[in-house]
MARBA-995633 format. One line per 3 residues: number of its first residue (from 1); their letters; for each residue x, y negated, z negated of N, C-alpha, C. Coordinates in nm, 2 decimals. Layout:
N
NUM) a) X/Y/Z/X/Y/Z/X/Y/Z  ...
//
This chain:
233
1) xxx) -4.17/-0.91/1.11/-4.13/-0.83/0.99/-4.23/-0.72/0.97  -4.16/-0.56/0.98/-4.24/-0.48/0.91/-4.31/-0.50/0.77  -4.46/-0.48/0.74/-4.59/-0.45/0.64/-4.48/-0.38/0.56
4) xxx) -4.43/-0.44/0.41/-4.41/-0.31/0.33/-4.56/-0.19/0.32  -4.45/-0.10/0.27/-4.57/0.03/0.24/-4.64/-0.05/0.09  -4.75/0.02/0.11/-4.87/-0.02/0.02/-4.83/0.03/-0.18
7) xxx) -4.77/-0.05/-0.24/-4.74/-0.02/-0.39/-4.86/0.06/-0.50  -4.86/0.17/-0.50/-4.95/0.27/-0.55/-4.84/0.36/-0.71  -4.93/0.33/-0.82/-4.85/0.39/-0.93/-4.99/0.43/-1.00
10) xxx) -5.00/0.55/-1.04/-5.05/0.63/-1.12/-5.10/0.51/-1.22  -5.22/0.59/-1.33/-5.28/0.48/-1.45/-5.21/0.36/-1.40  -5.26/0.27/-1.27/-5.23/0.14/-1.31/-5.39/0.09/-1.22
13) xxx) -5.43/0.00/-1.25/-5.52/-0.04/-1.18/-5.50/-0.11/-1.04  -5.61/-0.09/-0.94/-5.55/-0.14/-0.85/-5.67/-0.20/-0.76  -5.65/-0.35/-0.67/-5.74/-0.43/-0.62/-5.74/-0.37/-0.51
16) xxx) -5.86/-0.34/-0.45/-5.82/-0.32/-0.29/-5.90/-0.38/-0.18  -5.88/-0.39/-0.09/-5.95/-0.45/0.02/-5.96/-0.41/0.13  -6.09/-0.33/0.18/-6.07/-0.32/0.35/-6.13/-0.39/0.47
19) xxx) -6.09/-0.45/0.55/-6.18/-0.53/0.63/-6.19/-0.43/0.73  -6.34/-0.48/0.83/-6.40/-0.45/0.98/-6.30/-0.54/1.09  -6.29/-0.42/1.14/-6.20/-0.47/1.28/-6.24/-0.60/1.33
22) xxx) -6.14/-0.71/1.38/-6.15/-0.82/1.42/-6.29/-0.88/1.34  -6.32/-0.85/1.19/-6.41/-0.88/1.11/-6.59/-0.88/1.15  -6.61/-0.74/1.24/-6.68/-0.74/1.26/-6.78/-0.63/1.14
25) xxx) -6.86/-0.62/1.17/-7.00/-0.58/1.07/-6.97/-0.42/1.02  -6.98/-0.41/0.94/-6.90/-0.24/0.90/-7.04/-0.22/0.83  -7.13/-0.29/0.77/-7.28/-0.27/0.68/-7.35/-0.34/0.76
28) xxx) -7.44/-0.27/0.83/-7.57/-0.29/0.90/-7.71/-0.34/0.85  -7.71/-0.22/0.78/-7.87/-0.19/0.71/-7.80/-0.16/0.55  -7.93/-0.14/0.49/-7.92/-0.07/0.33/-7.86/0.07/0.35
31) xxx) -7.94/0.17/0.46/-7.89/0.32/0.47/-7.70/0.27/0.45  -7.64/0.19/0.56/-7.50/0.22/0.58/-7.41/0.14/0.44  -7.52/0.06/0.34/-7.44/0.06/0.21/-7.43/0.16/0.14
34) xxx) -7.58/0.26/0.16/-7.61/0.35/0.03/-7.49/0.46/0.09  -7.50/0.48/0.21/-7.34/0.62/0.27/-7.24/0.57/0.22  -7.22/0.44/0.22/-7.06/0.44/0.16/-7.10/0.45/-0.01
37) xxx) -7.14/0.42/-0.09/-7.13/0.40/-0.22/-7.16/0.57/-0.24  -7.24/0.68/-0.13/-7.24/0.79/-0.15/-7.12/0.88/-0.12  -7.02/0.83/-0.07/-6.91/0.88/0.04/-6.80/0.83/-0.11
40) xxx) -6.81/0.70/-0.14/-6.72/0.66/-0.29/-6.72/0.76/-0.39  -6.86/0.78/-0.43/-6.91/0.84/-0.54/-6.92/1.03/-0.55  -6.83/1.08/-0.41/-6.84/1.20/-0.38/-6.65/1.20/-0.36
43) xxx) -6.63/1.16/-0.35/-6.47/1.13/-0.31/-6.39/1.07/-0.45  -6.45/0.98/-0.53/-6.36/0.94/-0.64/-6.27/1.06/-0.75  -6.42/1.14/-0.77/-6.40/1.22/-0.88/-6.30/1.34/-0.82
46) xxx) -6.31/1.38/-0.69/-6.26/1.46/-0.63/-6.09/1.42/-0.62  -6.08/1.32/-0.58/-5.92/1.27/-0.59/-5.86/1.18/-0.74  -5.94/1.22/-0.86/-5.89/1.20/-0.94/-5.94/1.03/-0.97
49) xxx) -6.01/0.94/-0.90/-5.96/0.80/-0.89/-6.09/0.74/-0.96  -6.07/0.68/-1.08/-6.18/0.61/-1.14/-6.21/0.47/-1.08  -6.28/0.46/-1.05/-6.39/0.31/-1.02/-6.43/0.25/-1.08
52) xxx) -6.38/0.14/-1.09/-6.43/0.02/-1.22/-6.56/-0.08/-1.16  -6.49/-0.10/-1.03/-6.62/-0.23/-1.02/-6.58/-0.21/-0.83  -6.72/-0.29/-0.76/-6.65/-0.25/-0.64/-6.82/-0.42/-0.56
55) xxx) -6.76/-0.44/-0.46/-6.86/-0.51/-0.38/-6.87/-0.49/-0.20  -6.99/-0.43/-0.18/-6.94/-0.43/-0.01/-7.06/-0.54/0.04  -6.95/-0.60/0.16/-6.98/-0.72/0.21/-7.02/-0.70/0.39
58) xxx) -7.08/-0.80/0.45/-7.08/-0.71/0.56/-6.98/-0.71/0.65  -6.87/-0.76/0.64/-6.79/-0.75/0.72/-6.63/-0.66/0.64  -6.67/-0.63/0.51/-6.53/-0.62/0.42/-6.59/-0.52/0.26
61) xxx) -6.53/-0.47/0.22/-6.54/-0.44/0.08/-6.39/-0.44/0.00  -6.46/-0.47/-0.16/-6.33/-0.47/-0.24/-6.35/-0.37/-0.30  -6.29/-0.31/-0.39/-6.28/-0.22/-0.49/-6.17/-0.24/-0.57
64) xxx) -6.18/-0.17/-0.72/-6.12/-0.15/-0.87/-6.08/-0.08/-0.90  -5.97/0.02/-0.88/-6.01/0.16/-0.94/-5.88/0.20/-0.98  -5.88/0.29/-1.07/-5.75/0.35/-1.13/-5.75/0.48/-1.08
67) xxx) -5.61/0.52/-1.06/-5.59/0.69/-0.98/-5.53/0.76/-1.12  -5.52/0.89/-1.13/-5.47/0.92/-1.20/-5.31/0.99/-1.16  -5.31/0.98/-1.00/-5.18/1.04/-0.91/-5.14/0.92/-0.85
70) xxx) -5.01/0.91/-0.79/-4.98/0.82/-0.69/-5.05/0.88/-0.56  -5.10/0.97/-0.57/-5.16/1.02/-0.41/-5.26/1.02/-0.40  -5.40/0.95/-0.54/-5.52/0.95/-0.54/-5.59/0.81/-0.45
73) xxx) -5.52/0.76/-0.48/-5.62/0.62/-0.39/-5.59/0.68/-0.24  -5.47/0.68/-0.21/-5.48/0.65/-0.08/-5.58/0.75/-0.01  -5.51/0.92/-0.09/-5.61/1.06/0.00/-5.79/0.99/-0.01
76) xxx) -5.86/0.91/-0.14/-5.98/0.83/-0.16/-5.98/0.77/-0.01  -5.95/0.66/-0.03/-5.98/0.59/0.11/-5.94/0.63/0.24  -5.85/0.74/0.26/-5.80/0.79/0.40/-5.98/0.90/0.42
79) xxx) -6.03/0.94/0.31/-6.12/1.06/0.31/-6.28/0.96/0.30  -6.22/0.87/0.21/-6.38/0.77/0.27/-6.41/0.75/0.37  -6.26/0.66/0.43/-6.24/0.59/0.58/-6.29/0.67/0.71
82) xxx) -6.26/0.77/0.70/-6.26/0.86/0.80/-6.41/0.93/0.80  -6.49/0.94/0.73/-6.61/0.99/0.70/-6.68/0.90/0.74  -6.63/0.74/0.70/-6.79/0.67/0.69/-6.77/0.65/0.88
85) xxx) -6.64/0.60/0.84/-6.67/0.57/1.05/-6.71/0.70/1.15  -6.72/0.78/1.12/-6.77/0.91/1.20/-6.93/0.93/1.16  -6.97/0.84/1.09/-7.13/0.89/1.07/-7.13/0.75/1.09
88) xxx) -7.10/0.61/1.06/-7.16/0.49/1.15/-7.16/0.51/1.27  -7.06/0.52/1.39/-7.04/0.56/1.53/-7.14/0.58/1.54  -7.17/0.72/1.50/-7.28/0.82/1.52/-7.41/0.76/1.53
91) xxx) -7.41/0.71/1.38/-7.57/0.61/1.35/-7.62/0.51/1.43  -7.48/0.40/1.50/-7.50/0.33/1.57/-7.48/0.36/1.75  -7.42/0.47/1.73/-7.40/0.44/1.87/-7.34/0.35/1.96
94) xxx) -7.22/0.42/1.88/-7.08/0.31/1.90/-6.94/0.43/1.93  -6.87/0.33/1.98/-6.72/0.44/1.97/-6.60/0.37/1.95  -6.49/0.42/1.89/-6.38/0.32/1.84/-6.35/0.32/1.73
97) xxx) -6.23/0.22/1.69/-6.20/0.22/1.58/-6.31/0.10/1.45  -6.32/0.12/1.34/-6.43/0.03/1.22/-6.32/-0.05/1.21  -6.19/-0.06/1.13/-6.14/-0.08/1.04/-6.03/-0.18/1.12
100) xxx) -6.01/-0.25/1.02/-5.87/-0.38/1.12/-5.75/-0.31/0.99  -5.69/-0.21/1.08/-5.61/-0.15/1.02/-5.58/-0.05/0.89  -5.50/-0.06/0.82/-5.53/0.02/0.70/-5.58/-0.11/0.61
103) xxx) -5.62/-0.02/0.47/-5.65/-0.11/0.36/-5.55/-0.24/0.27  -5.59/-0.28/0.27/-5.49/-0.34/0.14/-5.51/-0.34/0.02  -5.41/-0.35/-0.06/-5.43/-0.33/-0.23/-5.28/-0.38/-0.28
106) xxx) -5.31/-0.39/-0.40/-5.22/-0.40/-0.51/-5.21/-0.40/-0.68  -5.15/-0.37/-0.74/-5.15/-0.37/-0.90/-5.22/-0.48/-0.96  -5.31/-0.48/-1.05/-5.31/-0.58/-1.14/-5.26/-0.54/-1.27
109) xxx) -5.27/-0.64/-1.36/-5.23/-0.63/-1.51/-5.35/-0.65/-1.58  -5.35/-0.53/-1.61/-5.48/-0.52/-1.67/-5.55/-0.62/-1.78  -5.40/-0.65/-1.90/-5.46/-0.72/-1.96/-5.50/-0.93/-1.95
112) xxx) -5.41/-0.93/-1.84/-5.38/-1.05/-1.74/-5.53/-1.08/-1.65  -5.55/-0.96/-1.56/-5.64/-1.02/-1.45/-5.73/-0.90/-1.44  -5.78/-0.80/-1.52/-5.88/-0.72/-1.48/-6.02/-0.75/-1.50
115) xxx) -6.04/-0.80/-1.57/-6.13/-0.87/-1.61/-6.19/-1.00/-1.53  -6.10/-1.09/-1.48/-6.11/-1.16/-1.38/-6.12/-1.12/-1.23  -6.05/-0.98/-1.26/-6.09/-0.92/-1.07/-6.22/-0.88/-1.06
118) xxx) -6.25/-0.86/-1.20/-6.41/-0.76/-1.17/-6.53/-0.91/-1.14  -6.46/-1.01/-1.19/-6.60/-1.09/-1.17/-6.54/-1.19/-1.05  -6.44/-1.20/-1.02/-6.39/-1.21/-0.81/-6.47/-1.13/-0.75
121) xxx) -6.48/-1.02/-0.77/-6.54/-0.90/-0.69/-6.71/-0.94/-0.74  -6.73/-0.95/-0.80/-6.90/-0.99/-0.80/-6.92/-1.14/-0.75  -6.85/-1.18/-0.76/-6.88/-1.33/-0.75/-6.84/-1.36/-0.52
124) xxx) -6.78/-1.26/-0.46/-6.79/-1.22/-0.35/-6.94/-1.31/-0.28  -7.04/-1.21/-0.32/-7.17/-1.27/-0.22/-7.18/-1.45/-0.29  -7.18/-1.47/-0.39/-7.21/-1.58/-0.46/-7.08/-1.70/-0.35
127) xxx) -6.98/-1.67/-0.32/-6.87/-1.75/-0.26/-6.93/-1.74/-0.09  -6.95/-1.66/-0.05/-7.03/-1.63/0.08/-7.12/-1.70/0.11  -7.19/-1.74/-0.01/-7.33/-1.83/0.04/-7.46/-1.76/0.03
130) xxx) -7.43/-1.62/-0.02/-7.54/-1.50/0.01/-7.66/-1.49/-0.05  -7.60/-1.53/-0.19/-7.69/-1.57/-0.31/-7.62/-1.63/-0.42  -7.77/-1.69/-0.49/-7.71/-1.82/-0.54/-7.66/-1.74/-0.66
133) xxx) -7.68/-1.60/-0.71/-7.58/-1.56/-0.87/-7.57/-1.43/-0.84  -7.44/-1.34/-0.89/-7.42/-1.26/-0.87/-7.50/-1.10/-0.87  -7.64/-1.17/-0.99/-7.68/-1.05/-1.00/-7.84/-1.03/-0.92
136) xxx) -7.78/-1.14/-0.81/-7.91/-1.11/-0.70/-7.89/-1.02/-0.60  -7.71/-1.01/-0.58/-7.68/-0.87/-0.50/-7.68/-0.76/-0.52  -7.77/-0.69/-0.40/-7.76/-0.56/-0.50/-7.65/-0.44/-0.47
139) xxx) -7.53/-0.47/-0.37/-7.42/-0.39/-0.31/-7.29/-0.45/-0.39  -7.32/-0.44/-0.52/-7.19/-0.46/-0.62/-7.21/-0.39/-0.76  -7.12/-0.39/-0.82/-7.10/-0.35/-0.94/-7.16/-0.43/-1.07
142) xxx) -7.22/-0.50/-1.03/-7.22/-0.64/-1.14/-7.33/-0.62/-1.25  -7.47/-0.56/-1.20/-7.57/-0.50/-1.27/-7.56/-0.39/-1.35  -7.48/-0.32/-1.30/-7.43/-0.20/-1.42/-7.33/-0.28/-1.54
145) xxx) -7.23/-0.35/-1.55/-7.21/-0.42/-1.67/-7.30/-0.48/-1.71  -7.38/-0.56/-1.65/-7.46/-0.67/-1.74/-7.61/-0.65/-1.77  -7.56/-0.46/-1.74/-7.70/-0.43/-1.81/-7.83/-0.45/-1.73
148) xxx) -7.85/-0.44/-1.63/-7.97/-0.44/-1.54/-8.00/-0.36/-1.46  -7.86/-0.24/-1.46/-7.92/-0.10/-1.38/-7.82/-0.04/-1.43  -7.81/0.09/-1.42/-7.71/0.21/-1.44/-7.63/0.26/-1.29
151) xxx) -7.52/0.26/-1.31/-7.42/0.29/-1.15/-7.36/0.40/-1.17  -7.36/0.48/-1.21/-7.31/0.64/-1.21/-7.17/0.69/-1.14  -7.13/0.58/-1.02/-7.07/0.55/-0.99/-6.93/0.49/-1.05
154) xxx) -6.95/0.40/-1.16/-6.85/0.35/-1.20/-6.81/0.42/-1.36  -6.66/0.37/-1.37/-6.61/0.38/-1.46/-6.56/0.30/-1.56  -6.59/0.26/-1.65/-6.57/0.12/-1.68/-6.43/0.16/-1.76
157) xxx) -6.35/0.03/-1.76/-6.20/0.06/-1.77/-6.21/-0.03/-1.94  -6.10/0.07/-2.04/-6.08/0.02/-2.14/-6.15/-0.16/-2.23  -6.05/-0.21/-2.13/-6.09/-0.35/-2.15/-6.23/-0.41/-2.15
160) xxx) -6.33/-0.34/-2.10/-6.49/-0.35/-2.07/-6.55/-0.35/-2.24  -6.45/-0.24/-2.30/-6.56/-0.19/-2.42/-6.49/-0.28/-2.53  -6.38/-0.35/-2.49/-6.32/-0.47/-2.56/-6.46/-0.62/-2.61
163) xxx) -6.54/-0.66/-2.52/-6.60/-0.75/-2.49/-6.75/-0.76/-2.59  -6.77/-0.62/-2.67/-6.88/-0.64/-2.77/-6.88/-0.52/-2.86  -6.94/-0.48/-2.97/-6.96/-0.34/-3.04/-7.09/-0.31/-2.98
166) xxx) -7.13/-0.35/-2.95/-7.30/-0.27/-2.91/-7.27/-0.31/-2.73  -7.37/-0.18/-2.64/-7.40/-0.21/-2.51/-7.46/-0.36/-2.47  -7.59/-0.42/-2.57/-7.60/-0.54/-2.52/-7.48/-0.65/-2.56
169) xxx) -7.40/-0.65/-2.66/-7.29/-0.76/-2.67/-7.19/-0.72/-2.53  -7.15/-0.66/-2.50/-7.08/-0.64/-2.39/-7.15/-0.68/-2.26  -7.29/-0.62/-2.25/-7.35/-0.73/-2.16/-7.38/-0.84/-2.12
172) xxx) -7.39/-0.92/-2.25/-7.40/-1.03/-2.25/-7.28/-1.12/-2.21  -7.18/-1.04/-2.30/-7.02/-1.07/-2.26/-7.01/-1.07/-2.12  -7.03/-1.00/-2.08/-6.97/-1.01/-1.96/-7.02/-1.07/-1.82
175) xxx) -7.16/-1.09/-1.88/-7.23/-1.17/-1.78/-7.23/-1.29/-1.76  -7.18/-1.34/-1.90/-7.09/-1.50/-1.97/-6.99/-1.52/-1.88  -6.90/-1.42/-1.86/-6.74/-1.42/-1.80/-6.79/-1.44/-1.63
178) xxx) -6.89/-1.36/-1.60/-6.93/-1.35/-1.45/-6.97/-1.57/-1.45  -7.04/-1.56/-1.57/-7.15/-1.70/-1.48/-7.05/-1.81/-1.51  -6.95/-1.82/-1.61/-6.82/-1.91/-1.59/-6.73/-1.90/-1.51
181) xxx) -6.72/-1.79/-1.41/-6.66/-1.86/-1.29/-6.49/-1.77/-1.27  -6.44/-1.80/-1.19/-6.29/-1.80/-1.20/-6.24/-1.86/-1.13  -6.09/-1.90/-1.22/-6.01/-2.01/-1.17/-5.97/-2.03/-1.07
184) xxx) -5.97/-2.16/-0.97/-5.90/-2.17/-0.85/-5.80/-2.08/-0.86  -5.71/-2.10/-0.93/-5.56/-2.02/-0.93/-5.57/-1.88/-0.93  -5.66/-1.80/-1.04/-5.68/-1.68/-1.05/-5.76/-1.65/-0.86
187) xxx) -5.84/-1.71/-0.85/-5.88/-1.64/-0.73/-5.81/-1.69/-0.65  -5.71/-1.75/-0.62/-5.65/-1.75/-0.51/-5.47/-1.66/-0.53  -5.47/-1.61/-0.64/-5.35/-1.50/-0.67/-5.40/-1.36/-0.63
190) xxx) -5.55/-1.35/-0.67/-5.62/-1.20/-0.67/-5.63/-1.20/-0.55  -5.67/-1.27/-0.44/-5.69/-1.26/-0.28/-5.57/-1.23/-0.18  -5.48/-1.35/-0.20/-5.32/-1.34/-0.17/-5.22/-1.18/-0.22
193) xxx) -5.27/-1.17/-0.31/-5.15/-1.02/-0.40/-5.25/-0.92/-0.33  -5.37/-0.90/-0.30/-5.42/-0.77/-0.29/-5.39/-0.81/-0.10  -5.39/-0.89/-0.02/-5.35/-0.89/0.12/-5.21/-0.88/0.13
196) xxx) -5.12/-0.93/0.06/-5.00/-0.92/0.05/-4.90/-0.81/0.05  -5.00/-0.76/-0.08/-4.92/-0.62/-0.13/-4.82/-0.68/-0.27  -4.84/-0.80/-0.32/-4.74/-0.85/-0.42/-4.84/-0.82/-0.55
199) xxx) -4.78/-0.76/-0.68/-4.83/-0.74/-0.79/-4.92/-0.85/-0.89  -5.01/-0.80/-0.90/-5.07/-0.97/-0.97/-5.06/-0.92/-1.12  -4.97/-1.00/-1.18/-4.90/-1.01/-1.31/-4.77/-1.08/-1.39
202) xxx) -4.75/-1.12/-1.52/-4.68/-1.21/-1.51/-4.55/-1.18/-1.52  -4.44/-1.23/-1.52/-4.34/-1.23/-1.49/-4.26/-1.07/-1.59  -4.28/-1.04/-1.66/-4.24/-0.93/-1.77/-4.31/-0.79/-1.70
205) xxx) -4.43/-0.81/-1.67/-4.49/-0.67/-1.57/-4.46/-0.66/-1.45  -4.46/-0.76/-1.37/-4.35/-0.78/-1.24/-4.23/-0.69/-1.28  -4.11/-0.76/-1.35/-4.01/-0.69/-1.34/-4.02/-0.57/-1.42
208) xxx) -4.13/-0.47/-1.51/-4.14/-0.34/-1.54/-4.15/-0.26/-1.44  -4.24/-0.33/-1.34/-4.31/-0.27/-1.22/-4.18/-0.23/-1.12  -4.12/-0.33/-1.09/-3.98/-0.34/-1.04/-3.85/-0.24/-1.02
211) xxx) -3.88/-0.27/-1.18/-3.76/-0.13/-1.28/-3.82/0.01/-1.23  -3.98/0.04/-1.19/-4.04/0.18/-1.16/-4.00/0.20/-1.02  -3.97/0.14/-0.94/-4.01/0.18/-0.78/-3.88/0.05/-0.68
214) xxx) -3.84/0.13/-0.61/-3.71/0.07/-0.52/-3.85/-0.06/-0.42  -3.97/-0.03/-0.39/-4.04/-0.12/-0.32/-4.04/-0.25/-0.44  -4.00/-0.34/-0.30/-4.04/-0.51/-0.38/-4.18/-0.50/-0.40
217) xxx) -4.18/-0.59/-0.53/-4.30/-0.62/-0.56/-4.38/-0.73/-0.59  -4.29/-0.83/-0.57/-4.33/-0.99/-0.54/-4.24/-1.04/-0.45  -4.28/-1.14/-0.41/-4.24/-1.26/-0.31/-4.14/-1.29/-0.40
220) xxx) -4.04/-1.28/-0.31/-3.89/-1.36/-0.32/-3.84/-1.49/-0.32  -3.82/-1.58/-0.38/-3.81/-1.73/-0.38/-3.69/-1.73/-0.28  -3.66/-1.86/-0.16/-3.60/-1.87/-0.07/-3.44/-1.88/-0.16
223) xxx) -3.33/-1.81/-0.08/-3.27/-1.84/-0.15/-3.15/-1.75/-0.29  -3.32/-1.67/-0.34/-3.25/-1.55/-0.44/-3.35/-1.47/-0.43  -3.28/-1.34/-0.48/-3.34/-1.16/-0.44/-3.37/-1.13/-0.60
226) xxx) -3.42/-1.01/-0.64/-3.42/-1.02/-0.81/-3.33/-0.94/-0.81  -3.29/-0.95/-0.94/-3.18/-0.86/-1.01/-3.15/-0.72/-0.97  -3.30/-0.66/-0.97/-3.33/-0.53/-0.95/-3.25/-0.45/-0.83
229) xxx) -3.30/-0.57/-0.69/-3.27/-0.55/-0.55/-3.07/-0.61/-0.53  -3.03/-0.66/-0.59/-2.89/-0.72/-0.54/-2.83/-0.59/-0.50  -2.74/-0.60/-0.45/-2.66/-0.51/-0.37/-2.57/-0.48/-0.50
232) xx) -2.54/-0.37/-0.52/-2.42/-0.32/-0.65/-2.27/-0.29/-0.57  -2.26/-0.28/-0.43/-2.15/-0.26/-0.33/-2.05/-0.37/-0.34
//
């Protein structure tokens, strides 16, 4: 079965994920983190696309980010993609393709699972085995919320400044939310929906989402199609 195309809607947030070809090493050294978070951080503002939280791993990175176009994420990572692999090659002294295809991504509901994708995405090296707490990595977003460095880089999305009145209640907040964890079920929806391409939200944003765009947007129970999709013929 044909990959639906990748579900991209303006102001919505969106999980994304790109892996190294046949999961091989895309981050070498420190220099080939600091190019991509410089290659992010030169490209975001340029295509409109705010960055909420992001973690690169050495075989993969995720990212958070809201576009302000349907055509800002992708021109972002077609314009990252293509940059960073033309100066790794180069660096390494390699030829070929980085990337095991295009990216993946999908919607979240912001007020559902954004908050839980940001601390999936930090909690990344911590599930790896890399380090024992999130804020011993230093190729994630996790330190600039919780208040232990500034990322210039990021944009922190509404719901961040929900979490305290003062910079340290928020940090503290949120570093609470990082060290309790997320649910089996939440991380195994956020992983599945952003590989998938299926919306992670509950059943009332699903079908909003639905009502916007002829693309399915969840998995179909065997059996029955949604309302949306039936044939009117």
């Amino acid at each position: 079965m044909a990959r639906l195309p990748r579900l991209t809607l303006a102001d919505q947030p969106h999980h994304v994920i790109q892996r190294g070809n046949n999961r091989q090493a895309i981050f070498i050294d420190a220099e080939d983190h600091q190019r991509m978070l410089a290659l992010l951080g030169e490209n975001a503002p340029r295509f409109g696309v705010a960055l909420h939280a992001y973690v690169l791993m050495g075989n993969h990175f995720h990212l958070l980010a809201t576009p302000a176009t349907v055509e800002g994420l992708p021109k972002l990572m077609q314009a990252v993609g293509r940059s960073y692999v033309r100066w790794f090659n180069d660096r390494h002294h390699r030829s070929g393709t980085l990337w095991e295809g295009r990216y993946r991504s999908t919607l979240i509901q912001a007020d559902r699972y954004l908050l839980a994708c940001m601390a999936y995405i930090d909690l990344n090296p911590v599930r790896a085995g890399m380090v024992r707490e999130a804020r011993d990595y230093p190729w994630s977003s996790h330190n600039h919320y919780a208040g232990l460095r500034t990322d210039r880089l990021l944009t922190p999305h509404p719901l961040y400044w929900t979490l305290g009145n003062t910079p340290f209640a928020r940090e503290a907040a949120y570093a609470e939310l990082v060290r309790a964890g997320v649910s089996a079920r939440d991380q195994s929806l956020l992983t599945e929906s952003a590989l998938q391409g299926w919306a992670a939200g509950d059943a009332d944003f699903v079908e909003k989402l639905q009502s916007a765009t002829p693309r399915r947007v969840a998995k179909v129970r065997a059996g029955r199609r949604p309302q949306s999709l039936k044939s009117t013929g």
